[in-house]
C-alpha positions as CSV (number, residue, x, y, z in Angstrom):
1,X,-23.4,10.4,1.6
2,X,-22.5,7.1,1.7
3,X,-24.5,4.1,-0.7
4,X,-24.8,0.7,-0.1
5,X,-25.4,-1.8,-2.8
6,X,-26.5,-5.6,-2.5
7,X,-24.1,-7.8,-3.9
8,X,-26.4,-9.9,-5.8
9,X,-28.3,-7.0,-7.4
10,X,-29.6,-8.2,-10.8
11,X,-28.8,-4.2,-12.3
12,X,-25.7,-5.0,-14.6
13,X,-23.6,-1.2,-13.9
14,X,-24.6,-2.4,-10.1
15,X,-22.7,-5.6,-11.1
16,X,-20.5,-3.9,-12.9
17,X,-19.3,-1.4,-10.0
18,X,-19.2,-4.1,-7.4
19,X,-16.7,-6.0,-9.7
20,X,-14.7,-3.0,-10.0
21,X,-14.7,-2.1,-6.6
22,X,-13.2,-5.9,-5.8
23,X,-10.6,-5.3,-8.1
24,X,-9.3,-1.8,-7.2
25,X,-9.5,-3.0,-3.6
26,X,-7.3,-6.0,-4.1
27,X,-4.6,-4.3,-6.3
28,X,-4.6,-1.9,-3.0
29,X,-3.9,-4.7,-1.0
30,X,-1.4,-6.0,-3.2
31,X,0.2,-3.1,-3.5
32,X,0.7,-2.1,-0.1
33,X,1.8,-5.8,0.8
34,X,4.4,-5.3,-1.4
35,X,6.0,-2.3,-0.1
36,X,5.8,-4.0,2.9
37,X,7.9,-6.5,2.1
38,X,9.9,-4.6,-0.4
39,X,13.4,-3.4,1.8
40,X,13.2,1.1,2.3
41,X,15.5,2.5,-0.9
42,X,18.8,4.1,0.3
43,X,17.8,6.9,-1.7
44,X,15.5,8.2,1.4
45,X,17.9,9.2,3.6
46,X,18.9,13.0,4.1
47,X,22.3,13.8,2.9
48,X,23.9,14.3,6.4
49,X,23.3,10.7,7.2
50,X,23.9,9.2,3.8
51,X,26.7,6.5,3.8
52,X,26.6,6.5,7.6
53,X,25.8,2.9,9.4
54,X,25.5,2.5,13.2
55,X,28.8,1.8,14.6
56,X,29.5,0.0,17.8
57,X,28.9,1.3,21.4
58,X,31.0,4.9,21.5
59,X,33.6,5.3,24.9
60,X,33.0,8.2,26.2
């Protein structure tokens, strides 16, 4: 079931729940921004490629 509440409801646990809801949804967005932007650790790699870069064009 999903509930929808007016924004300018009067009903202060309303107001209260409205202003939560802004703030756990921008801390979301802040969050997620920042492991956008933050570089993937080093750490995530599987031991068979660890320590392994992408060398140049291979003659075969």
């Amino acid at each position: 079931m999903v509930l929808f509440f007016a924004e300018d409801s009067q009903h202060p646990f309303i107001k209260r729940a409205m202003r939560s809801a802004r703030k756990a949804r921008k801390e979301m967005r802040e969050l997620e921004a920042a492991r956008l932007a933050a570089p993937e650790p080093r750490g995530t790699q599987s031991r068979r490629f660890a320590g392994r870069t992408r060398s140049a064009e291979r003659d075969d």
